[in-house]
PyMOL CGO cylinders between C-alpha atoms (Angstrom):
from pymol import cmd
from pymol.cgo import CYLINDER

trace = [
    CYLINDER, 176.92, 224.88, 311.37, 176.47, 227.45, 308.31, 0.3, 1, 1, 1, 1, 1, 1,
    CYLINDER, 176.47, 227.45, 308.31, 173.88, 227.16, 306.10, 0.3, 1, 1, 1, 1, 1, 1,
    CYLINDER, 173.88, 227.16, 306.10, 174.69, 226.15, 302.42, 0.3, 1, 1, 1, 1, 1, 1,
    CYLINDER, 174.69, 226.15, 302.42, 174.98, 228.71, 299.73, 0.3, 1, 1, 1, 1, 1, 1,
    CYLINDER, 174.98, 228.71, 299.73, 174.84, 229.11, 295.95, 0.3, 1, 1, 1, 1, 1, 1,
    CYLINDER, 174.84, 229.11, 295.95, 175.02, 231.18, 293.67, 0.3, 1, 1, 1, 1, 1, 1,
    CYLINDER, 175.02, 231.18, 293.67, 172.53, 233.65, 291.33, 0.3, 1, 1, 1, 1, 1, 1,
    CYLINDER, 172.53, 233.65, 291.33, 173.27, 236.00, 288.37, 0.3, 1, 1, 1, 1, 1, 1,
    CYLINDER, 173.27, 236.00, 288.37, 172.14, 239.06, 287.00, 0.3, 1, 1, 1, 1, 1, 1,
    CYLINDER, 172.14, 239.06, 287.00, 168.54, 238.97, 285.91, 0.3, 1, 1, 1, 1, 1, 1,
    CYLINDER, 168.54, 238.97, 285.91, 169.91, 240.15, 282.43, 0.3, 1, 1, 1, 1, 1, 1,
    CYLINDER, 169.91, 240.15, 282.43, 172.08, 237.12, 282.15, 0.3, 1, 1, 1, 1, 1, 1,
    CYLINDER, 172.08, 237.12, 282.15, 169.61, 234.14, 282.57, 0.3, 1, 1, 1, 1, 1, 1,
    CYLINDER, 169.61, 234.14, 282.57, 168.12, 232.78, 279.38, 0.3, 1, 1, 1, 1, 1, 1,
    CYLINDER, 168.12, 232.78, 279.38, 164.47, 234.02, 279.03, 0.3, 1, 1, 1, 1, 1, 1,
    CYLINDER, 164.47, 234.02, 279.03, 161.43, 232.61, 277.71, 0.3, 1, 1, 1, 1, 1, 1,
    CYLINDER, 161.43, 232.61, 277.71, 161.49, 232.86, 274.05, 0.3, 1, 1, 1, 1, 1, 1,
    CYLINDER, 161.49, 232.86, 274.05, 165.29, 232.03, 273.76, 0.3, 1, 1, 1, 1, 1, 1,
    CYLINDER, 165.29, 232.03, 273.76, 164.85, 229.12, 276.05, 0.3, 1, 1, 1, 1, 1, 1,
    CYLINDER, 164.85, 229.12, 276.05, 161.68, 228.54, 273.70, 0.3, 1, 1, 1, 1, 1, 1,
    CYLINDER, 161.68, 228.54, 273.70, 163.89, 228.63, 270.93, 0.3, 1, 1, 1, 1, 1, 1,
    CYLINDER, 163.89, 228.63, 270.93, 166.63, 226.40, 272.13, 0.3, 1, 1, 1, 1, 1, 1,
    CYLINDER, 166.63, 226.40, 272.13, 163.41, 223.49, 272.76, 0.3, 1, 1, 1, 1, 1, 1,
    CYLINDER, 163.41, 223.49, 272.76, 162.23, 223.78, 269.71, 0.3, 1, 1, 1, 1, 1, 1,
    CYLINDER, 162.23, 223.78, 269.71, 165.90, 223.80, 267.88, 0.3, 1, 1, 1, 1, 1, 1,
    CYLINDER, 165.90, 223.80, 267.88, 166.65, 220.36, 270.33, 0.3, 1, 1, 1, 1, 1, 1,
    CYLINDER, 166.65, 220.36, 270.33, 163.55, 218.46, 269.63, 0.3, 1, 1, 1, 1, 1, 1,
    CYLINDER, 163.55, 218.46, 269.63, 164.07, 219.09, 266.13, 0.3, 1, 1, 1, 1, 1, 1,
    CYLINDER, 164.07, 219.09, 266.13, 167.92, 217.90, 266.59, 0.3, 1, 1, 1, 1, 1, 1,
    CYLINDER, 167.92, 217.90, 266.59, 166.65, 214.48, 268.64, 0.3, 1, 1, 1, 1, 1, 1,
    CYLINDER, 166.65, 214.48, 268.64, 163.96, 213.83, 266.70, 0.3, 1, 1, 1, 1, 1, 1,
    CYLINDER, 163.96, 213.83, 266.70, 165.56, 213.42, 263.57, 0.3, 1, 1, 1, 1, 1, 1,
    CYLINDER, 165.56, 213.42, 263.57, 168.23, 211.27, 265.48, 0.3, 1, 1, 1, 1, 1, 1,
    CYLINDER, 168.23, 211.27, 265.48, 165.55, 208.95, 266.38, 0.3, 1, 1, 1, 1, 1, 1,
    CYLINDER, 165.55, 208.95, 266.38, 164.09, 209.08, 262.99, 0.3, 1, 1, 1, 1, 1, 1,
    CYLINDER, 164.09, 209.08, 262.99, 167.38, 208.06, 261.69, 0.3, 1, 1, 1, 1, 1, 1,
    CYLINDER, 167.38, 208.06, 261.69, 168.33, 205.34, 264.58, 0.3, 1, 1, 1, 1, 1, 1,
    CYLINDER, 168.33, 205.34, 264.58, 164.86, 203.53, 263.59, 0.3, 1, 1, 1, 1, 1, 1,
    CYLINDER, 164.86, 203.53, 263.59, 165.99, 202.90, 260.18, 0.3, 1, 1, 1, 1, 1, 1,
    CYLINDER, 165.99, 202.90, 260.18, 169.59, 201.76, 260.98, 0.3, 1, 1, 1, 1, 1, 1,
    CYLINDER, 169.59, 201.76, 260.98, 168.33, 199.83, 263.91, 0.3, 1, 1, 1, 1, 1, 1,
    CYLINDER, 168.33, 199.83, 263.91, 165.17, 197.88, 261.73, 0.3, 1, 1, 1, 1, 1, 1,
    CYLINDER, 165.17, 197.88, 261.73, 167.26, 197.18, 258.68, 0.3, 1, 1, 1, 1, 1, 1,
    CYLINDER, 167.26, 197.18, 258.68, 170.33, 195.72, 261.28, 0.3, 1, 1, 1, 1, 1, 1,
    CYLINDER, 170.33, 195.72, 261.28, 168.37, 194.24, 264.07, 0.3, 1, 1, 1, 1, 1, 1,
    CYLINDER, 168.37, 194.24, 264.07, 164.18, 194.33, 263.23, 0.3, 1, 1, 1, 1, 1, 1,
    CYLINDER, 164.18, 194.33, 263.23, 163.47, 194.47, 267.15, 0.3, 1, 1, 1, 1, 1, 1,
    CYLINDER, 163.47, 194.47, 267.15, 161.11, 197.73, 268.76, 0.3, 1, 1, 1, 1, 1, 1,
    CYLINDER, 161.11, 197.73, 268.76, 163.57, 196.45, 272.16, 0.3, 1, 1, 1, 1, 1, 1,
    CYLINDER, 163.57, 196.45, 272.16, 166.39, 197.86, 269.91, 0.3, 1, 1, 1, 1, 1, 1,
    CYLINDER, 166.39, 197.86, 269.91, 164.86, 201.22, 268.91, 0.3, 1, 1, 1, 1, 1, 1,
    CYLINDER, 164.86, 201.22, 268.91, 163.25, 202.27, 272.37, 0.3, 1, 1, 1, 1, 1, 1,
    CYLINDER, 163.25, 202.27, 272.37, 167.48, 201.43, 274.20, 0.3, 1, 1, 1, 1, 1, 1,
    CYLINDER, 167.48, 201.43, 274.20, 168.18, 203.39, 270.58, 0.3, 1, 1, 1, 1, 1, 1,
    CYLINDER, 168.18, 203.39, 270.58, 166.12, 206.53, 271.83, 0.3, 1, 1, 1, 1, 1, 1,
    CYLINDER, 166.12, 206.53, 271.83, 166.47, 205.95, 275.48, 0.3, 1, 1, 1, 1, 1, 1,
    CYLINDER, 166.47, 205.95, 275.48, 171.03, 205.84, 274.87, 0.3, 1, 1, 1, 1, 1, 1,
    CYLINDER, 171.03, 205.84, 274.87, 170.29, 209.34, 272.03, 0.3, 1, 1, 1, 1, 1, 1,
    CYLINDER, 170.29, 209.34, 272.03, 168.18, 211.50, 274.86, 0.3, 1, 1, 1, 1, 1, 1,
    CYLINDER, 168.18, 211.50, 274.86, 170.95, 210.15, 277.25, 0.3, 1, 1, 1, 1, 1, 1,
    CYLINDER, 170.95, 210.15, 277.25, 173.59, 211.29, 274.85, 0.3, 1, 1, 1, 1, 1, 1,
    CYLINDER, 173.59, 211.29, 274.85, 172.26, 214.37, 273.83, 0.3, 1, 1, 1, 1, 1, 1,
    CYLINDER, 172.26, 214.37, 273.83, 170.81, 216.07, 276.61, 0.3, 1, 1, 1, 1, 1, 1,
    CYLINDER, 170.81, 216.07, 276.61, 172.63, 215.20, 279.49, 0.3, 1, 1, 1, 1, 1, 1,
    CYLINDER, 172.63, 215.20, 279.49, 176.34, 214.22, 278.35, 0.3, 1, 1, 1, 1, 1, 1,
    CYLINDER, 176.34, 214.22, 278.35, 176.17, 216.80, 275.01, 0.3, 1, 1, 1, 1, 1, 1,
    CYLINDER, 176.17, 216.80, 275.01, 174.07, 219.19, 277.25, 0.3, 1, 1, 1, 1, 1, 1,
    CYLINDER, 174.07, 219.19, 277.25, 176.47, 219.25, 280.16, 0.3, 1, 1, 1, 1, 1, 1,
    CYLINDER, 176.47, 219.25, 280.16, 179.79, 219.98, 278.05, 0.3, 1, 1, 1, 1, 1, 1,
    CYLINDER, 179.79, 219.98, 278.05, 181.35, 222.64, 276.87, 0.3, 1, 1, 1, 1, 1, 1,
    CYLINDER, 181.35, 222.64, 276.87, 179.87, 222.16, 273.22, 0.3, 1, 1, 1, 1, 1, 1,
    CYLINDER, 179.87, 222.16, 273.22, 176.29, 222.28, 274.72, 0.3, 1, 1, 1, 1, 1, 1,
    CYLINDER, 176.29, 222.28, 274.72, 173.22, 221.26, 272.76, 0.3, 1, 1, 1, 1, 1, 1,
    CYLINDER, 173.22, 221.26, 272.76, 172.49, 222.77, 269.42, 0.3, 1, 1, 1, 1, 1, 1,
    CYLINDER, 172.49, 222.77, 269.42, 170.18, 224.85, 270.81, 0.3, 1, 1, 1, 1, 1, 1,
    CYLINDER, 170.18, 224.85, 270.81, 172.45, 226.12, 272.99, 0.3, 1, 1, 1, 1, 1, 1,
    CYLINDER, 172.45, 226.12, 272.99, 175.06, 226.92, 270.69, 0.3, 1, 1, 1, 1, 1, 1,
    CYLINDER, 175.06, 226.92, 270.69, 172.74, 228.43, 268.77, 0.3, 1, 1, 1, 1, 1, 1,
    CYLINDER, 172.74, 228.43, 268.77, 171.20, 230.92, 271.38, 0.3, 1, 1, 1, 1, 1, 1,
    CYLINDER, 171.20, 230.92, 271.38, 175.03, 231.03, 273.43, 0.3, 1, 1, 1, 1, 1, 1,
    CYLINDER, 175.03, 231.03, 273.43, 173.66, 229.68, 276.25, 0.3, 1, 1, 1, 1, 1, 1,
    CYLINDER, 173.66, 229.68, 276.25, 175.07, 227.21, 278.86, 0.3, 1, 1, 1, 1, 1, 1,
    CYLINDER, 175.07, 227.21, 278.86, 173.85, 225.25, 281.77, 0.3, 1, 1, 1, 1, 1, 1,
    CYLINDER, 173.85, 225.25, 281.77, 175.26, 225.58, 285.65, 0.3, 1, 1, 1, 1, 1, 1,
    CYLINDER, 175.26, 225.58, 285.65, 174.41, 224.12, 288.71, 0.3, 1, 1, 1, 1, 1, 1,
    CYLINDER, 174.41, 224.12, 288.71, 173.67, 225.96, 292.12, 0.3, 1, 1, 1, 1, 1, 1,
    CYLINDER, 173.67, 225.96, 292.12, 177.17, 226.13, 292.64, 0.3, 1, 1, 1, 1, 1, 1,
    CYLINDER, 177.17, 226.13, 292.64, 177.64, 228.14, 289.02, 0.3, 1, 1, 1, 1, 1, 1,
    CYLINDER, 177.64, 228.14, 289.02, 179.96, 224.91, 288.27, 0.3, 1, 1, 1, 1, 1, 1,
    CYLINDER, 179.96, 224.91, 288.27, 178.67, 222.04, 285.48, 0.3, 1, 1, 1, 1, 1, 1,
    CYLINDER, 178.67, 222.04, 285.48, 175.89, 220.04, 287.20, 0.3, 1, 1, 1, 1, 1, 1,
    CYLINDER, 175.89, 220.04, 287.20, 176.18, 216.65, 288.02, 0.3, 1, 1, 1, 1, 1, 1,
    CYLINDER, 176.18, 216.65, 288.02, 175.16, 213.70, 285.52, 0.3, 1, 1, 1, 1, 1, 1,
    CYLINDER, 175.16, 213.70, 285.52, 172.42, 213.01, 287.78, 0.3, 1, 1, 1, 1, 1, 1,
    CYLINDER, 172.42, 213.01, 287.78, 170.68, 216.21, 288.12, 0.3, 1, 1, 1, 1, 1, 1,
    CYLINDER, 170.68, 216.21, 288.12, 171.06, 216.51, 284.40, 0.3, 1, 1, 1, 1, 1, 1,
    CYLINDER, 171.06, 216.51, 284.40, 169.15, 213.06, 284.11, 0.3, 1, 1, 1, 1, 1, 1,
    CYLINDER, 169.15, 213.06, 284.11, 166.55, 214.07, 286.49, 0.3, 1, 1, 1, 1, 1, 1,
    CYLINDER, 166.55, 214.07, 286.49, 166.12, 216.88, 284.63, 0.3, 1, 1, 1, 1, 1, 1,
    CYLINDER, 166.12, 216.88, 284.63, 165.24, 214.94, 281.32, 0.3, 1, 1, 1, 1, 1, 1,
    CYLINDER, 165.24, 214.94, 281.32, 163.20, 212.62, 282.90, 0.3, 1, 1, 1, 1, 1, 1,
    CYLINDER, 163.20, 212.62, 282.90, 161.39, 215.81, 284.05, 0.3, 1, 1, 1, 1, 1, 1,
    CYLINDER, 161.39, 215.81, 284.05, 161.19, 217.01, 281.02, 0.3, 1, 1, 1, 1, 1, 1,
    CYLINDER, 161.19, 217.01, 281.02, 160.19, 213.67, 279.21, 0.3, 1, 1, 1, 1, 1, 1,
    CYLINDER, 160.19, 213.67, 279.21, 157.97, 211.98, 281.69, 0.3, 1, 1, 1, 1, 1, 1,
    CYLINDER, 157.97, 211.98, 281.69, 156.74, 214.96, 283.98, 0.3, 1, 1, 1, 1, 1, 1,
    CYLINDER, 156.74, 214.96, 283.98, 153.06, 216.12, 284.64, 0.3, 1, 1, 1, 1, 1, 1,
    CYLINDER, 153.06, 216.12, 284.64, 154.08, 219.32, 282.53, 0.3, 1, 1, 1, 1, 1, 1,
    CYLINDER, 154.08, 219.32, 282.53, 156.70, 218.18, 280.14, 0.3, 1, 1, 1, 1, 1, 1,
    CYLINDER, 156.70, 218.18, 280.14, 158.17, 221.30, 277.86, 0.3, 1, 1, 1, 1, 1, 1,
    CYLINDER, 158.17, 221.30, 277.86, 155.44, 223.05, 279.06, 0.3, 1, 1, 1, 1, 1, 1,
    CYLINDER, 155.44, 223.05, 279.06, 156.81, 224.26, 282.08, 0.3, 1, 1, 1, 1, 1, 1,
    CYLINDER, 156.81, 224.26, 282.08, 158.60, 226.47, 279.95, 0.3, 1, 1, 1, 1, 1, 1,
    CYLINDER, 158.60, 226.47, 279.95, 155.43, 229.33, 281.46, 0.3, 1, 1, 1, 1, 1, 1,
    CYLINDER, 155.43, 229.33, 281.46, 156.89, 229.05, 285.03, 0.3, 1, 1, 1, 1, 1, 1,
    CYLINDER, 156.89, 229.05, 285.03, 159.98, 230.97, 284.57, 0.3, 1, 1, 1, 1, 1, 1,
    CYLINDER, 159.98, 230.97, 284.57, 158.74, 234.50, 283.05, 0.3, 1, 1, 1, 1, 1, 1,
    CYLINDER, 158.74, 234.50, 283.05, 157.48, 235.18, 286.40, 0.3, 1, 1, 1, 1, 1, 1,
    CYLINDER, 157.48, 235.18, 286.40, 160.74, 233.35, 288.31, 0.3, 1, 1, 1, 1, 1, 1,
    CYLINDER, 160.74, 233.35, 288.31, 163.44, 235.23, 290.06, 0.3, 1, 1, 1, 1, 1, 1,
    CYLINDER, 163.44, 235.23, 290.06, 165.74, 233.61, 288.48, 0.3, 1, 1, 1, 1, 1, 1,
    CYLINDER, 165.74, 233.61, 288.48, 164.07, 232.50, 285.19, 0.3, 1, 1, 1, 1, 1, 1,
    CYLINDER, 164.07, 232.50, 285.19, 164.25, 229.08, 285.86, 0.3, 1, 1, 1, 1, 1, 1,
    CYLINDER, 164.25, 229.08, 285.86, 161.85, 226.77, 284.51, 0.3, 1, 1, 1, 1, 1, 1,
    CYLINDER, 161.85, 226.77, 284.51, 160.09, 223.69, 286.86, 0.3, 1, 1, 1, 1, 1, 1,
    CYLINDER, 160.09, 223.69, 286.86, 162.71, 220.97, 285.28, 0.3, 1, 1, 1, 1, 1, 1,
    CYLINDER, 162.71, 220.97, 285.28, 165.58, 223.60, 286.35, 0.3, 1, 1, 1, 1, 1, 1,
    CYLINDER, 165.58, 223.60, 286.35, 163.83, 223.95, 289.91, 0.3, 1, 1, 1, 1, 1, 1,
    CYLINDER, 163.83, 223.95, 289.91, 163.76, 220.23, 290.51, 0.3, 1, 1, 1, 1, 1, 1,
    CYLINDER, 163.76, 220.23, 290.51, 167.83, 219.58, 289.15, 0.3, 1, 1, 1, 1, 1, 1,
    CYLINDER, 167.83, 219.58, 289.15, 169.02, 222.65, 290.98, 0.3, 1, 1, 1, 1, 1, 1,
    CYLINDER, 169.02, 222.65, 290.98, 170.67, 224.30, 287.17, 0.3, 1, 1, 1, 1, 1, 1,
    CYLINDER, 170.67, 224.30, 287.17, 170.30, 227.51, 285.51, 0.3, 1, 1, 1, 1, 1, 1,
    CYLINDER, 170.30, 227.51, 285.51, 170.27, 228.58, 281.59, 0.3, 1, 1, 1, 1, 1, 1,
    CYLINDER, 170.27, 228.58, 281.59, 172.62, 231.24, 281.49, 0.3, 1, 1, 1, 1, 1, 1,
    CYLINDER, 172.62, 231.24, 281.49, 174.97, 233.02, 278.58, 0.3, 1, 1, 1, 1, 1, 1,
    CYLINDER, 174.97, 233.02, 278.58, 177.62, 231.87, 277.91, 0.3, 1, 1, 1, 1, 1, 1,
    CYLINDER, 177.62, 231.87, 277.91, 179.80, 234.65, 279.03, 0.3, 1, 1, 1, 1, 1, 1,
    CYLINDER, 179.80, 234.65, 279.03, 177.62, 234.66, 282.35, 0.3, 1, 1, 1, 1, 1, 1,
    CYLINDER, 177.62, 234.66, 282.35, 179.23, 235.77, 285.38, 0.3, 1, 1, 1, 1, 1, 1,
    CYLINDER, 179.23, 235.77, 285.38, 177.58, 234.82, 289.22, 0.3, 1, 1, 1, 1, 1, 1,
    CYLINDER, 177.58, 234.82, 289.22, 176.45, 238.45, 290.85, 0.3, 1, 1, 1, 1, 1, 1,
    CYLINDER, 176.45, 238.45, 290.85, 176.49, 236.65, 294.44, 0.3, 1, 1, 1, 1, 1, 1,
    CYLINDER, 176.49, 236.65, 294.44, 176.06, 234.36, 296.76, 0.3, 1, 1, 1, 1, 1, 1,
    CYLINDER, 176.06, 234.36, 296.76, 172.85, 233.53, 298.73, 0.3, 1, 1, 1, 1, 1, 1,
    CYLINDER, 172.85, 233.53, 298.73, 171.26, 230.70, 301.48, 0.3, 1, 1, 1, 1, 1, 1,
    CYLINDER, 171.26, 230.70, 301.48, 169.96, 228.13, 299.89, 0.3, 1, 1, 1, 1, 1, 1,
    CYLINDER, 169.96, 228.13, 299.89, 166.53, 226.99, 301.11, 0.3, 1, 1, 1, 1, 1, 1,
    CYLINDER, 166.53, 226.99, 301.11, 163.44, 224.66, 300.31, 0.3, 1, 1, 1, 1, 1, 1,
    CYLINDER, 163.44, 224.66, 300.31, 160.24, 226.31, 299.18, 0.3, 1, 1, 1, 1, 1, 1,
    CYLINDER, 160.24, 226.31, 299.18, 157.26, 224.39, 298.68, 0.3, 1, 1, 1, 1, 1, 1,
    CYLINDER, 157.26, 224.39, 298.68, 155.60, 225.22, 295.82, 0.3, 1, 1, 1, 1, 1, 1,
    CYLINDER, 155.60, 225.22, 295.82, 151.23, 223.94, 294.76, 0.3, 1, 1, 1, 1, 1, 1,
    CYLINDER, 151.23, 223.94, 294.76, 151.33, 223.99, 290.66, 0.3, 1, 1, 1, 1, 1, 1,
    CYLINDER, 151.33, 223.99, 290.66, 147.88, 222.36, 288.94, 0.3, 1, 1, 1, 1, 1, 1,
    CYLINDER, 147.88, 222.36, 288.94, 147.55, 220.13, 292.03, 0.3, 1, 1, 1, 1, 1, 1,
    CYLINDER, 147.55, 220.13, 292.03, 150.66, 219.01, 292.28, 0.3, 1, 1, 1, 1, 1, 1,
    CYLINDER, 150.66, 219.01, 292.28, 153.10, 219.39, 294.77, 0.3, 1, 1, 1, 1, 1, 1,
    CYLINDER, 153.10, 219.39, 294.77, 156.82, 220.52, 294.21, 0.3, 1, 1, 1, 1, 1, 1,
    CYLINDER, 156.82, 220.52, 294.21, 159.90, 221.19, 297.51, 0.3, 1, 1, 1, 1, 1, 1,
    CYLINDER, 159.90, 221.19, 297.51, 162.20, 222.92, 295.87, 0.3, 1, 1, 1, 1, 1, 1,
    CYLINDER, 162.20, 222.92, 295.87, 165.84, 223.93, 296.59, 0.3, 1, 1, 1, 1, 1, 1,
    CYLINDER, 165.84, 223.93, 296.59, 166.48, 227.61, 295.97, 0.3, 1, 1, 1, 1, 1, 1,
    CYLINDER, 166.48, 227.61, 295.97, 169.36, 230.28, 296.29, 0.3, 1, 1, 1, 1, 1, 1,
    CYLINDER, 169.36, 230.28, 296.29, 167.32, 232.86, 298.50, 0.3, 1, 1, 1, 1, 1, 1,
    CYLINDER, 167.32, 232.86, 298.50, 168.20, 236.43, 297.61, 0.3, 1, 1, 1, 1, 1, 1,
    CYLINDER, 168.20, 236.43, 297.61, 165.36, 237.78, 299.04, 0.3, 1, 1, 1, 1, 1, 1,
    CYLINDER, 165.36, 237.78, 299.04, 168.05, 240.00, 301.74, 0.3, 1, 1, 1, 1, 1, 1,
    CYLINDER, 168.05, 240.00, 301.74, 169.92, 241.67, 298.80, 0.3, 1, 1, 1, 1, 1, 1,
    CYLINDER, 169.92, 241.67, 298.80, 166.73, 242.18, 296.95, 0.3, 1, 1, 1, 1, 1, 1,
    CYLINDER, 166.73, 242.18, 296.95, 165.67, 243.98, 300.07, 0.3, 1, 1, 1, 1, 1, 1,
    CYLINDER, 165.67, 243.98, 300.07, 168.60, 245.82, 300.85, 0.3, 1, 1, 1, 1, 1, 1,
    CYLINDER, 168.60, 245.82, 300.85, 168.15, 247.43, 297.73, 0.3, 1, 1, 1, 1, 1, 1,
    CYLINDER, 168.15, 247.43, 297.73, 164.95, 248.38, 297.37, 0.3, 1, 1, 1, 1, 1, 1,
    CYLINDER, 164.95, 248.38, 297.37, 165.23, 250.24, 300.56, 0.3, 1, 1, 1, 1, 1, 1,
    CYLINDER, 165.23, 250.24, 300.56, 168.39, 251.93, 299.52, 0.3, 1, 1, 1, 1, 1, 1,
    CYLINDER, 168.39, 251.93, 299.52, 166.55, 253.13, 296.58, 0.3, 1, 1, 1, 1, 1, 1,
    CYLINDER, 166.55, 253.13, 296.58, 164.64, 255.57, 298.42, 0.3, 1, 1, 1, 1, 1, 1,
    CYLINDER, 164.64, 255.57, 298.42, 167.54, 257.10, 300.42, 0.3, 1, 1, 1, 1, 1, 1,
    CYLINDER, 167.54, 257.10, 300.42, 169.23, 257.60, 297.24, 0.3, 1, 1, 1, 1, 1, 1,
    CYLINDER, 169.23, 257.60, 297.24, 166.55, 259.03, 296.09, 0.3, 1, 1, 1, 1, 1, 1,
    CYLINDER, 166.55, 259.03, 296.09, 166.17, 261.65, 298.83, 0.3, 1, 1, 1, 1, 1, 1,
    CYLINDER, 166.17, 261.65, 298.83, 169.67, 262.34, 298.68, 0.3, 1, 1, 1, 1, 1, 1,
    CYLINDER, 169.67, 262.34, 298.68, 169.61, 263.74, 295.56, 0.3, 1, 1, 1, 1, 1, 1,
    CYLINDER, 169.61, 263.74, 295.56, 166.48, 265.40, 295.96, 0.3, 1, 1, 1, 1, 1, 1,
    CYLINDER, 166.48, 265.40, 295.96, 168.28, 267.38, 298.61, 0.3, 1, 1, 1, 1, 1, 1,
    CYLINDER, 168.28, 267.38, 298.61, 171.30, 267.98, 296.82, 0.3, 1, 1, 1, 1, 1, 1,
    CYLINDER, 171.30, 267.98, 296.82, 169.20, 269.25, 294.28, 0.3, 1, 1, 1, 1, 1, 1,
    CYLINDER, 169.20, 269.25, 294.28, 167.43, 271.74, 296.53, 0.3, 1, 1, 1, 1, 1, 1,
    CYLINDER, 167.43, 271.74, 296.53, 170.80, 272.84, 298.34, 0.3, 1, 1, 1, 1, 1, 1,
    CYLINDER, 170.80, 272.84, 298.34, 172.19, 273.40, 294.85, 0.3, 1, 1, 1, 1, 1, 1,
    CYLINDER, 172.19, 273.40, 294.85, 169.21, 275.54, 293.31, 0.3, 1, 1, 1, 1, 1, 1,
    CYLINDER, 169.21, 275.54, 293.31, 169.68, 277.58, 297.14, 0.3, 1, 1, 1, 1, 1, 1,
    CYLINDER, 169.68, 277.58, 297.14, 173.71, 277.80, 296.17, 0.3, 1, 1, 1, 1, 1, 1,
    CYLINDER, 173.71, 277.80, 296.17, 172.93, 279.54, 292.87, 0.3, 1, 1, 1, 1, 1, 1,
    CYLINDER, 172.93, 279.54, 292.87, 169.99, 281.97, 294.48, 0.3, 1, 1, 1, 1, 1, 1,
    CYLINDER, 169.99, 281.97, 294.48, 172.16, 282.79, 297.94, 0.3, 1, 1, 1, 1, 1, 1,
    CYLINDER, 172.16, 282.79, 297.94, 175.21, 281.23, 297.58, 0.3, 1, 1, 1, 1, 1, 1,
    CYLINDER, 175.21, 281.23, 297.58, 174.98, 279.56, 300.82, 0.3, 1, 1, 1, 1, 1, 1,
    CYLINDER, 174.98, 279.56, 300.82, 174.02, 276.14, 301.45, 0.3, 1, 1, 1, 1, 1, 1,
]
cmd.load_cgo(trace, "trace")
């Protein structure tokens, strides 16, 4: 039975950390005012904290999972020209988009884990890790295909399995091509200095 695959892009092409710090700080701008606004409309209609906490739970829904997961996208993401894809590179699901809120709402890092990805192959942060999705732009294109595998990961005492697209084979494929390409044009060099001294190579 094969193994399943997904797909990764182009180091270039995933979002880094200060746009993806950007598009945060642009969204929790966006939803906070929304809440703002939904506690007035909500306390002068119906007076009831019930009310204001479905209010906040239906606008976080709304915004970063349904908004998030068209083809608008977020503000932030407009703003930055990012979008959001799956494993697959297709939209991700409306549950790993959830799960990926929650993350980000309720986790043991929150926003914070914003620090993870700088040092990620592919620049994802935690919340990304756990829903499978990365933060591309918009005009992103997938560079291949790869196994996708769990990795288990030990971050402040806690423990993460993650699913991952390994790329570890291309990665090395190319690092030792490097040197043969590098040793083929030393020698061309050398036969072509020769040329010019004895015409003969």
């Amino acid at each position: 039975m094969a193994s399943p695959t997904g797909v990764y892009f182009q180091l270039n092409d995933y979002a880094g950390f200060w746009r993806r710090l950007l598009i945060d700080s642009v969204d929790l701008i966006v939803i906070g005012f929304v809440c703002l606004t939904s506690i007035a409309v909500v306390w002068m209609l119906f007076p009831s904290p019930g009310l204001i906490l479905a209010s906040w739970g239906a606008a976080f829904f709304s915004y970063f999972v349904l908004l998030k997961r068209s083809s608008f996208g977020t503000v932030g993401y407009r703003v930055v020209g990012v979008r959001i894809v799956g494993q697959d590179g297709g939209k991700p699901g409306i549950s790993s988009l959830t799960l990926r809120m929650l993350f980000g709402v309720l986790g043991p890092l929150n926003w914070l884990d914003l620090v993870w990805l700088s040092g990620d192959t592919h620049r994802q942060a935690l919340r990304d890790k756990l829903a499978g999705t990365y933060v591309v732009r918009k005009d992103a294109r997938p560079a291949g295909t790869g196994k996708i595998v769990y990795r288990h990961y030990e971050i402040l005492f806690y423990n993460f399995l993650f699913r991952e697209v390994e790329v570890e084979t291309t990665m090395t494929a190319l690092k030792t091509g490097i040197p043969k390409v590098r040793y083929a044009i030393r020698v061309w060099a050398a036969c072509f200095r020769y040329r010019h001294r004895s015409s003969q190579c």
